[in-house]
TORGUKE-602055 format. One line per field, with one value per residue: residue number from 1; x, y, z of N, C-alpha, C in turn. Coordinates in Angstrom, 1 decimal. Example, Ala and Ser with C-alpha at 12.3 -4.5 7.8 and 13.67 -1.06 7.14 Angstrom:
gutor	1_2
n.east	13.2_12.8
n.north	-5.7_-2.2
n.up	7.8_7.1
ca.east	12.3_13.7
ca.north	-4.5_-1.1
ca.up	7.8_7.1
c.east	13.2_12.9
c.north	-3.3_0.0
c.up	7.8_7.9
END
This chain:
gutor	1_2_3_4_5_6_7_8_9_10_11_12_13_14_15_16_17_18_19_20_21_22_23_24_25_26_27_28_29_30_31_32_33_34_35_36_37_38_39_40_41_42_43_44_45_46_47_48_49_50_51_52_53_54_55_56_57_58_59_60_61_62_63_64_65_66_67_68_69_70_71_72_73_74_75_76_77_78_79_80_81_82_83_84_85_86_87_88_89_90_91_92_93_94_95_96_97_98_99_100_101_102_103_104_105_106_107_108_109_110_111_112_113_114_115_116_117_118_119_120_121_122_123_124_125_126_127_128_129_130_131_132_133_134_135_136_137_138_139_140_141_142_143_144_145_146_147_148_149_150_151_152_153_154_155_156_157_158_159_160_161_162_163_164_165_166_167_168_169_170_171_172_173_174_175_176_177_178_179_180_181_182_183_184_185_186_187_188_189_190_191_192_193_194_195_196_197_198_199_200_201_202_203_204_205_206_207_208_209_210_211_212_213_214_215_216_217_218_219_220_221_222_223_224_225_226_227_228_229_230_231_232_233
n.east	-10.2_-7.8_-8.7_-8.5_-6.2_-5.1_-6.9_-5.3_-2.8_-3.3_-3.7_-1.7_-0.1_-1.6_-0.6_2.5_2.0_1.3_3.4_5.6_4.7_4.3_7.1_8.4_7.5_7.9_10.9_11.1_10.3_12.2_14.1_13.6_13.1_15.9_17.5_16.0_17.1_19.9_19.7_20.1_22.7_26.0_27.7_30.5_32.1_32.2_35.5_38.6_39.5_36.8_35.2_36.5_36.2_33.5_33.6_34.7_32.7_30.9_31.9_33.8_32.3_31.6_29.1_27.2_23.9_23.3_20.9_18.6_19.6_19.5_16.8_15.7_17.1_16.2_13.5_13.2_14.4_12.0_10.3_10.5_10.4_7.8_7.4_8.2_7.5_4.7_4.5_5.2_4.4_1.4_1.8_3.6_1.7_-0.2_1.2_0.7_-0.8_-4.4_-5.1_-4.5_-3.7_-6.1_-9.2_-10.7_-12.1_-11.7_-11.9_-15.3_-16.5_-17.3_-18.8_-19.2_-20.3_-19.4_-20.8_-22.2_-21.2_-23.5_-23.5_-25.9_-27.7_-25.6_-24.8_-27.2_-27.2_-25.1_-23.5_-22.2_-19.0_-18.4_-16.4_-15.9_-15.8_-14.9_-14.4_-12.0_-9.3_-8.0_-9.1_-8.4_-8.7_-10.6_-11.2_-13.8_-15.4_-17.2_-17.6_-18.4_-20.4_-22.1_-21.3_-19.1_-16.3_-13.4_-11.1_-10.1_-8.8_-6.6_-6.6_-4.7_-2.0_1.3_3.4_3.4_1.3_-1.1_-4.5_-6.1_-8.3_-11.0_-10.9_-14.0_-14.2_-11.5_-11.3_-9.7_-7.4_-6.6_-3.8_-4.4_-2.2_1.0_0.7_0.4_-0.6_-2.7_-4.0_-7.3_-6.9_-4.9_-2.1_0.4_0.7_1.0_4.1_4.9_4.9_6.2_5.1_2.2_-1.4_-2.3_-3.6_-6.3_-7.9_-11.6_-14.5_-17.9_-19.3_-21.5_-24.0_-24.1_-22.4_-19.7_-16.9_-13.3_-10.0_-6.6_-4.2_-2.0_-0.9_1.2_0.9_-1.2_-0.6_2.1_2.9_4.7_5.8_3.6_4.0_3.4_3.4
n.north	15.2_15.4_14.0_11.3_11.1_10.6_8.5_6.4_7.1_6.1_3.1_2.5_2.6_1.2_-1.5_-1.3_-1.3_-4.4_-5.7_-4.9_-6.6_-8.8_-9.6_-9.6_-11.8_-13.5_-13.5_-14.2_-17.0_-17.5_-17.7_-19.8_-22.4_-22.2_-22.8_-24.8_-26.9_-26.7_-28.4_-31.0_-31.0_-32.2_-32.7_-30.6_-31.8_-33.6_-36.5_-37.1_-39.9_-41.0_-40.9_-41.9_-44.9_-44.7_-45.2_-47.7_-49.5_-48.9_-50.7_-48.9_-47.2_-44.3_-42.6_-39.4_-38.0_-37.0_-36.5_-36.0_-33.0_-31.6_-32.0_-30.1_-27.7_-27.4_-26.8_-24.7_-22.3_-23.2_-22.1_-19.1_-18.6_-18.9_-17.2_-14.8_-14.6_-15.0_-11.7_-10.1_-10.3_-9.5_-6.7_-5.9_-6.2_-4.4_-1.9_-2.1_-1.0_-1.3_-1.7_-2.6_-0.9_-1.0_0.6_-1.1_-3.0_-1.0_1.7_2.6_6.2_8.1_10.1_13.1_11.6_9.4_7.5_5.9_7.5_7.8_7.6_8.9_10.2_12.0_13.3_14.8_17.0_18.1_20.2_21.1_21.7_21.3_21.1_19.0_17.4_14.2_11.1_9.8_7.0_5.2_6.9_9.5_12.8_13.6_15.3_14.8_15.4_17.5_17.1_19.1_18.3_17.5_15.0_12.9_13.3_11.2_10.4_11.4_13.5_14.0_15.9_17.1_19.0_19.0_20.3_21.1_19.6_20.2_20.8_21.7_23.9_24.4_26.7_28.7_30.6_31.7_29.5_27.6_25.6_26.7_26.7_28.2_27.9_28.0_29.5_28.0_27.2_25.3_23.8_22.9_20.4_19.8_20.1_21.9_25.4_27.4_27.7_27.5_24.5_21.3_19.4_17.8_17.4_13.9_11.8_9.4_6.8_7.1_5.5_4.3_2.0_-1.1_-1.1_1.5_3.0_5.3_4.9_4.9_4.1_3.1_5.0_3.9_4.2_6.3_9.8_11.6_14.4_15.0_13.1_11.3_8.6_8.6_10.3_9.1_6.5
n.up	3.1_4.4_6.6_5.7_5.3_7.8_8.9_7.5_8.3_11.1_10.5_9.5_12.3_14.1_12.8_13.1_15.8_16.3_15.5_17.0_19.4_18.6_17.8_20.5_21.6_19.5_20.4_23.2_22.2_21.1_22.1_24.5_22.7_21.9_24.6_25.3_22.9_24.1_25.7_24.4_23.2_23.4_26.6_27.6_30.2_30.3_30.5_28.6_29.5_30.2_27.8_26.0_27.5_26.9_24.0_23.7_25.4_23.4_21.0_19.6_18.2_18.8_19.6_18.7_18.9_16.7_14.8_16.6_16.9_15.1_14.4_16.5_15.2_13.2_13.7_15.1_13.0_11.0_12.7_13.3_10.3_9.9_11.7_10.8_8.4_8.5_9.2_7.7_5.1_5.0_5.7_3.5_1.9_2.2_1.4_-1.5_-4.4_-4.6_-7.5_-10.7_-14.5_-16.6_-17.7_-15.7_-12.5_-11.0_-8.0_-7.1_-7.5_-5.1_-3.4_-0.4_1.8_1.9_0.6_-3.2_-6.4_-9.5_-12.9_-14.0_-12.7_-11.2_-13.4_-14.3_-12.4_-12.3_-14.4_-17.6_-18.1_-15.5_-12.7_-9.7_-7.3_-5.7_-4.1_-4.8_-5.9_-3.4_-1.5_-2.3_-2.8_-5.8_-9.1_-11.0_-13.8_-16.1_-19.1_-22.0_-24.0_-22.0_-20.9_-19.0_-18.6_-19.7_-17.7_-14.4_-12.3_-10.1_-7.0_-5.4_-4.7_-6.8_-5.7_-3.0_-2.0_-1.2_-1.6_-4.5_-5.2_-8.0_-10.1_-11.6_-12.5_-13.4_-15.3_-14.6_-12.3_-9.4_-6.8_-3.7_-1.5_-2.9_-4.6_-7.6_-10.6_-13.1_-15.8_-17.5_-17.8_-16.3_-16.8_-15.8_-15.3_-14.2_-12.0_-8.5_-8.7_-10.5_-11.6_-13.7_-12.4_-11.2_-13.0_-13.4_-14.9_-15.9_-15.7_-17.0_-15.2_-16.0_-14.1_-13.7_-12.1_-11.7_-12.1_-11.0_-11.9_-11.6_-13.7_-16.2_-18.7_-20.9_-20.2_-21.4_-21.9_-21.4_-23.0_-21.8_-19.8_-16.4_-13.7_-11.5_-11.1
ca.east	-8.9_-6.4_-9.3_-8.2_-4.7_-5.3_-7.0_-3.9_-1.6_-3.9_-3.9_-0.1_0.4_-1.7_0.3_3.5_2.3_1.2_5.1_6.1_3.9_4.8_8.6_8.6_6.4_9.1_12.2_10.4_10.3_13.6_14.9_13.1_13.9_17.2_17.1_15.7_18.1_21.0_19.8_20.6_23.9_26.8_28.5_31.5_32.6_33.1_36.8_39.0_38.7_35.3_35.0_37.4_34.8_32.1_33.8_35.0_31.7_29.8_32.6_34.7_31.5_30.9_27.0_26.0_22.4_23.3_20.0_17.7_20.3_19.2_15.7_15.7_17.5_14.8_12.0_14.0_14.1_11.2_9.1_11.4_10.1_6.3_6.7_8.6_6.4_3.2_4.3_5.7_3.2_0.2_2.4_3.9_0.5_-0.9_1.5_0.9_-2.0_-5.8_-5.6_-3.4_-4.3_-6.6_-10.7_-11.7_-11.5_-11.3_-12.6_-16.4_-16.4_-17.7_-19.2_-17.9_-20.9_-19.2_-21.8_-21.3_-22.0_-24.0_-23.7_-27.1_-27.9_-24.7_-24.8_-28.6_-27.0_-24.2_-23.7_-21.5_-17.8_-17.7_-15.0_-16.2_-14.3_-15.1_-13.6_-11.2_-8.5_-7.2_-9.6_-7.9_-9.9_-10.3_-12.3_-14.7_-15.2_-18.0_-17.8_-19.2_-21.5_-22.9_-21.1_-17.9_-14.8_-12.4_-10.2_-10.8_-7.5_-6.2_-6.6_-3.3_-0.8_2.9_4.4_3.8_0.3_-2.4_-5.6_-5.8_-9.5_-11.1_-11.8_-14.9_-14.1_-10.9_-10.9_-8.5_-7.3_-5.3_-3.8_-3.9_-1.0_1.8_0.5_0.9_-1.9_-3.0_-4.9_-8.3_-6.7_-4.4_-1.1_1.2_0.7_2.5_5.2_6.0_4.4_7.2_4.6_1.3_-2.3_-2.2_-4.9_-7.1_-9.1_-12.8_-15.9_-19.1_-20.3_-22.7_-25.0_-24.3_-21.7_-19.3_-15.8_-12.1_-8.9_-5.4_-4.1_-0.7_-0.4_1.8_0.4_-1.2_-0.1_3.3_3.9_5.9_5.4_3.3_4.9_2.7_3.4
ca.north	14.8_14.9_12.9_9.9_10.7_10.1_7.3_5.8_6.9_4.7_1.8_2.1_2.6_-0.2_-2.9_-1.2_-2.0_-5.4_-6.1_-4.9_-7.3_-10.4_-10.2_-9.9_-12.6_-14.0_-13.3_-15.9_-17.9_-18.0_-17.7_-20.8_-23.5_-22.4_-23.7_-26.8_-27.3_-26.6_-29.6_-32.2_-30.9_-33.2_-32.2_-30.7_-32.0_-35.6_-36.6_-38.0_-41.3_-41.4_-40.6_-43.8_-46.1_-45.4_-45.8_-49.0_-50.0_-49.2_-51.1_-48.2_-46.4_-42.9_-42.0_-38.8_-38.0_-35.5_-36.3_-34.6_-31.7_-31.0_-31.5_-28.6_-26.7_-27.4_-26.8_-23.0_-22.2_-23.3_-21.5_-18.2_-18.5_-18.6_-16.0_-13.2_-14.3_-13.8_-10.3_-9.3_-10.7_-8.3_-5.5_-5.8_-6.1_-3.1_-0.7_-2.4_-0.6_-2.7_-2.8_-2.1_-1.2_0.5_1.2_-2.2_-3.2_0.0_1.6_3.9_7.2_8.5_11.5_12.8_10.9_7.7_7.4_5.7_7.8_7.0_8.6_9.6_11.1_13.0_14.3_15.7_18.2_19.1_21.1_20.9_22.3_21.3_20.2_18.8_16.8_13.0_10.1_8.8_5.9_5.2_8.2_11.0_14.0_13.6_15.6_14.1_16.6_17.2_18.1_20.5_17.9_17.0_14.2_12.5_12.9_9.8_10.5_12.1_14.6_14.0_17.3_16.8_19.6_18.6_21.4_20.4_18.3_21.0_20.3_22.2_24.3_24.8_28.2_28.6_32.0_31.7_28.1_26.5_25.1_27.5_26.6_29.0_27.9_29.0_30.1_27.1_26.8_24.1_23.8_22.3_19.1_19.5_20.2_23.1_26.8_28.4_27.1_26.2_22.9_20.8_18.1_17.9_16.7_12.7_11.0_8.4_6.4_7.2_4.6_4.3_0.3_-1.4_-0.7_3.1_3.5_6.2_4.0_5.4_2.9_3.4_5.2_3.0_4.7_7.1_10.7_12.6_15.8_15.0_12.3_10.2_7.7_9.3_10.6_8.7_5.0
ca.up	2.5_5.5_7.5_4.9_5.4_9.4_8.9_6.8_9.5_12.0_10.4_9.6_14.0_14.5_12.5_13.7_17.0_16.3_14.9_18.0_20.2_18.1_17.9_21.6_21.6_19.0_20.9_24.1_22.1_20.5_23.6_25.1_22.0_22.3_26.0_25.3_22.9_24.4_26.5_23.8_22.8_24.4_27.6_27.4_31.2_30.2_30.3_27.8_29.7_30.5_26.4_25.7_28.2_25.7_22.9_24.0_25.1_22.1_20.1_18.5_17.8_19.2_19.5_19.5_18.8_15.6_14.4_17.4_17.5_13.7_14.1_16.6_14.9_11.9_14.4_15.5_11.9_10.4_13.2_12.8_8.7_9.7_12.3_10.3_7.0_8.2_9.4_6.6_3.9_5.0_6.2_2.3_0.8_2.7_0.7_-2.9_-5.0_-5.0_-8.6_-12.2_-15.4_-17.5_-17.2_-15.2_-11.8_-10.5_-7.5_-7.3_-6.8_-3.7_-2.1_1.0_2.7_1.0_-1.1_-4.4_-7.5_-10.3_-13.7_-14.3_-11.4_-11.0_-14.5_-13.9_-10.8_-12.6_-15.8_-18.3_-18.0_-13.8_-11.7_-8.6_-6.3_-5.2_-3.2_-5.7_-5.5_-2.1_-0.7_-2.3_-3.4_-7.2_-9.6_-11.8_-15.2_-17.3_-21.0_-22.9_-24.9_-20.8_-20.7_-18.1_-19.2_-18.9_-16.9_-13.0_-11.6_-8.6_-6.5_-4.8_-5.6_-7.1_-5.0_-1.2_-1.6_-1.1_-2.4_-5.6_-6.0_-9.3_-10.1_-12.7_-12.8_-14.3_-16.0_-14.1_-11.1_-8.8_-5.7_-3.2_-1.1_-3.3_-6.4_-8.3_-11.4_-13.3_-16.7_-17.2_-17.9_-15.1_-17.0_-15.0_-16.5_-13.8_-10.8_-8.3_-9.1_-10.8_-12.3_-13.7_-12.2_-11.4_-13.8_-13.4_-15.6_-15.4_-16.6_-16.0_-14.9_-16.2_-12.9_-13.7_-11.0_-11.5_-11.8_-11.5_-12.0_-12.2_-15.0_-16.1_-19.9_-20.9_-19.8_-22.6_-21.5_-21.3_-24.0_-21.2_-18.7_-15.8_-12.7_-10.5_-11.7
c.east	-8.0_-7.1_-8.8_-7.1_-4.6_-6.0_-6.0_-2.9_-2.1_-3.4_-2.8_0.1_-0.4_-0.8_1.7_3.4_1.7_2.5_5.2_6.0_4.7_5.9_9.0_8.5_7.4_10.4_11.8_10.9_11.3_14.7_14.8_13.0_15.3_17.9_17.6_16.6_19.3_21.0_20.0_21.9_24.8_27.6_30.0_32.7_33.2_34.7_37.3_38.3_37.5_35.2_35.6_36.6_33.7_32.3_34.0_33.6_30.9_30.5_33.1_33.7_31.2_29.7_27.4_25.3_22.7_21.8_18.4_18.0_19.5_17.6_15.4_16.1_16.2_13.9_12.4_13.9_13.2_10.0_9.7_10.7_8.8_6.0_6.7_7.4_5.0_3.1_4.6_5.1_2.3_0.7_2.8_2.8_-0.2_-0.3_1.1_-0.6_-3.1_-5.7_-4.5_-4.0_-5.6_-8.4_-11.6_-11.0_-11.2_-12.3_-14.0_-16.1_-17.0_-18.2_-18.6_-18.3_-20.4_-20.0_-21.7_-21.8_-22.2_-24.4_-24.8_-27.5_-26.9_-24.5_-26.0_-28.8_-25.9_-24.1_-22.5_-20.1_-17.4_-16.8_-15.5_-15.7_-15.4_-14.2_-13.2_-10.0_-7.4_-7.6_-9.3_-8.6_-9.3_-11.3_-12.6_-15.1_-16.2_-17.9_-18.9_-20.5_-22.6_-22.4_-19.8_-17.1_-14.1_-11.9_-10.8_-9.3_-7.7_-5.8_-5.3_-2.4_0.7_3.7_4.2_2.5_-0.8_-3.4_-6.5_-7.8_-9.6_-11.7_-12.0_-14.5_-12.9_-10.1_-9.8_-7.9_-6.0_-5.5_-3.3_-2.8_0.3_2.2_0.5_-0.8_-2.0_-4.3_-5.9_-8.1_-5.8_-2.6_-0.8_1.1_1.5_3.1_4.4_5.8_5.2_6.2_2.9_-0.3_-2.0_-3.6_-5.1_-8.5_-10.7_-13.7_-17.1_-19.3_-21.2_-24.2_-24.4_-23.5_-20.4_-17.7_-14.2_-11.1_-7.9_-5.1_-2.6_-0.4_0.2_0.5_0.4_-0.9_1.3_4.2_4.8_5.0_4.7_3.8_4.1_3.0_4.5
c.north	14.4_14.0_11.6_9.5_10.5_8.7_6.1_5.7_5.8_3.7_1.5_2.2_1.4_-1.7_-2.5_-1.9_-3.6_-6.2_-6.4_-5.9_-8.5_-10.6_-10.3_-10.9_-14.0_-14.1_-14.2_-16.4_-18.8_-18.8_-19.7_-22.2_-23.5_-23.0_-24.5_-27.3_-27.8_-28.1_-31.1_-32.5_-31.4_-32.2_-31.9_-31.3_-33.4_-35.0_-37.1_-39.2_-41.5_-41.5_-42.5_-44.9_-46.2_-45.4_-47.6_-49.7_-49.9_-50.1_-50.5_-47.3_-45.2_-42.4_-40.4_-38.7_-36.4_-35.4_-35.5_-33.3_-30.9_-31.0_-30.6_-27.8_-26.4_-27.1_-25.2_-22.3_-22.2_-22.3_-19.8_-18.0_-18.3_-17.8_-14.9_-13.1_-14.4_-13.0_-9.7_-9.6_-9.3_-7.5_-5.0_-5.2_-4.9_-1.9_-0.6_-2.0_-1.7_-3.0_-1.9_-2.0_-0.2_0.4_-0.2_-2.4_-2.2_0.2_2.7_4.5_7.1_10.2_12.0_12.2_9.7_6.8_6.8_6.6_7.2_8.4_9.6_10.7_12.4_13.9_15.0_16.9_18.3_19.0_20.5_22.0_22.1_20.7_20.2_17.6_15.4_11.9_9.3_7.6_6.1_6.2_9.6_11.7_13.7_14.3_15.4_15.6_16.1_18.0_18.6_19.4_17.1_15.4_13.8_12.4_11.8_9.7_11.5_12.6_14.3_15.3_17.6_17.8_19.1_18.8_20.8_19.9_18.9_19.9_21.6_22.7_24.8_25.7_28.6_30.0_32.4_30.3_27.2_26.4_26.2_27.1_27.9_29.3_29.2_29.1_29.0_26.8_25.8_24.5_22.7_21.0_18.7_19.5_21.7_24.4_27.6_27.5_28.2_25.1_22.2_20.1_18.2_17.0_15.0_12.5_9.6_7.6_6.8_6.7_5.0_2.8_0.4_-1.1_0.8_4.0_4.7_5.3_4.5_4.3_3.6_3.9_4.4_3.4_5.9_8.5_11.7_13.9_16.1_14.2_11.7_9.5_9.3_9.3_9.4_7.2_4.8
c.up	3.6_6.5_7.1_4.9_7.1_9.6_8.7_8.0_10.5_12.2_10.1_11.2_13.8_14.1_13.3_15.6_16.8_16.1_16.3_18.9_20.3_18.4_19.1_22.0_21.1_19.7_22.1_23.5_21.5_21.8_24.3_24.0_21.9_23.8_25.5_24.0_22.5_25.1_25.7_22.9_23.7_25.1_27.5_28.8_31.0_30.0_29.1_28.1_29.8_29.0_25.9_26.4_27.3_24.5_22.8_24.0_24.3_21.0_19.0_18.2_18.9_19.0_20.1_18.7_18.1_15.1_14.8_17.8_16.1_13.8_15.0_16.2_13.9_12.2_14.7_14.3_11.1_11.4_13.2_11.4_9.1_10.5_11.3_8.7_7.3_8.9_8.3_5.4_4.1_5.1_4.4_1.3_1.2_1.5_-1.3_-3.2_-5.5_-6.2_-9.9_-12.9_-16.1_-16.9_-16.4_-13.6_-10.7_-9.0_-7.6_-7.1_-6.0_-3.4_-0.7_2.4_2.6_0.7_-2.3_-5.3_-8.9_-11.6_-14.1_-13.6_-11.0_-12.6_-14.5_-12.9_-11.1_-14.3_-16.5_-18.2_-16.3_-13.6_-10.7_-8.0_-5.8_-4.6_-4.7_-5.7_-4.3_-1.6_-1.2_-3.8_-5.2_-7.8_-10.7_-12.9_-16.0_-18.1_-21.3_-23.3_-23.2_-20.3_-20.0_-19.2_-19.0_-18.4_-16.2_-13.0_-10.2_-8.1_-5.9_-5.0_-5.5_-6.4_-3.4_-0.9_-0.8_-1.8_-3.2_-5.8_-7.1_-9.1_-11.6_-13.4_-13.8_-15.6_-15.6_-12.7_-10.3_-7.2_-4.9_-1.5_-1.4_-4.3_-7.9_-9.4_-12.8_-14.6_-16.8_-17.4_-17.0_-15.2_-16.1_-16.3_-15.6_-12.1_-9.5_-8.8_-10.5_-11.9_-12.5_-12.8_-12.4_-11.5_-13.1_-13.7_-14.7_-16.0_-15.8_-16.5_-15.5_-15.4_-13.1_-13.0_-11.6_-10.9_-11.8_-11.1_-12.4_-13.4_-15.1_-17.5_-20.1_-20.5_-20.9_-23.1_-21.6_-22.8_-23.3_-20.6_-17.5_-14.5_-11.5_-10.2_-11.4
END
């Protein structure tokens, strides 16, 4: 479990330092079209007279060259918009959840070899009434529940505890999940029976694929336990 949360932190340092790299990278380069230009904005040393000579000789008309001052600026600007948006596109999309919604689309469970599982097989090595723990959405320990009649419940529990984010063992002994942090227990469906823990078990749909896989997905409907919206969402 905290291996998956080290990995996360990782791969959040790496892009931070990729930011870093670029806008340096970015700031050059702001730096160096602002330069160039500076170099096509008019002098402010001319004189009056000298100014009145080329008016005269152009015949009353004043030139300057507004039109290559604007297309650097447009060129300063428009490269500014494709630096900062493609860092902040992926960096955005990193935090937003693979997928929404109810029993499709979701990701496999897992073993902690990361493994996929497959209903058959995992119902044939475990009994009826278990809780056992698998790789569930976005890595985090989830456990997969078999009913009484031998068969997967629909929904998997995120092991996670409410109170400071233990990871919540089930104990067969007394039907329900007690963490032994700080005291905080949990009914077989994952609702709170005694505090600290503020909020119940976060759900997540559970199918089984056509190929037999062992599927959990977002839960996004109210929380049966509660009769509200779910805390997680």
């Amino acid at each position: 479990f905290f291996f998956f949360h080290l990995l996360r932190l990782l791969r959040i340092s790496t892009i931070l330092t990729s930011i870093y790299t670029t806008m340096k990278f970015f700031t050059a380069l702001v730096a160096t079209l602002a330069a160039t230009a500076s170099a096509f904005a008019p002098t402010k040393s001319a004189s009056f007279g000298s100014r009145a000579v080329a008016v005269k000789a152009a015949e009353g008309e004043l030139y300057i060259d507004q039109d290559r001052r604007n297309l650097m600026n447009l060129i300063l600007v428009g490269s500014a918009a494709v630096t900062v948006g493609g860092l902040a596109v992926p960096y955005i999309l990193f935090f937003v959840p693979p997928s929404a919604g109810g029993g499709a689309g979701g990701s496999p469970a897992k073993n902690a070899l990361g493994d996929d599982l497959f209903s058959k097989a995992y119902l044939a090595s475990h009994g009826a009434g278990d809780h056992s723990l698998a790789q569930g959405l976005k890595g985090d320990a989830t456990y997969l529940i078999v009913k009484e009649d031998g068969t997967l419940e629909n929904y998997g529990l995120n092991a996670v505890c409410t109170h400071l984010g233990c990871v919540v063992p089930w104990s067969a002994a007394n039907n329900k999940f007690m963490c032994p942090c700080h005291g905080s227990q949990y009914a077989p469906d994952g609702h709170v029976v005694r505090g600290p823990a503020p909020l119940p078990l976060a759900l997540a749909h559970c199918d089984v694929a056509e190929d037999d896989k062992i599927i959990f997905s977002p839960w996004t409907e109210d929380d049966f336990r509660t009769g509200g919206k779910g805390w997680w969402n």
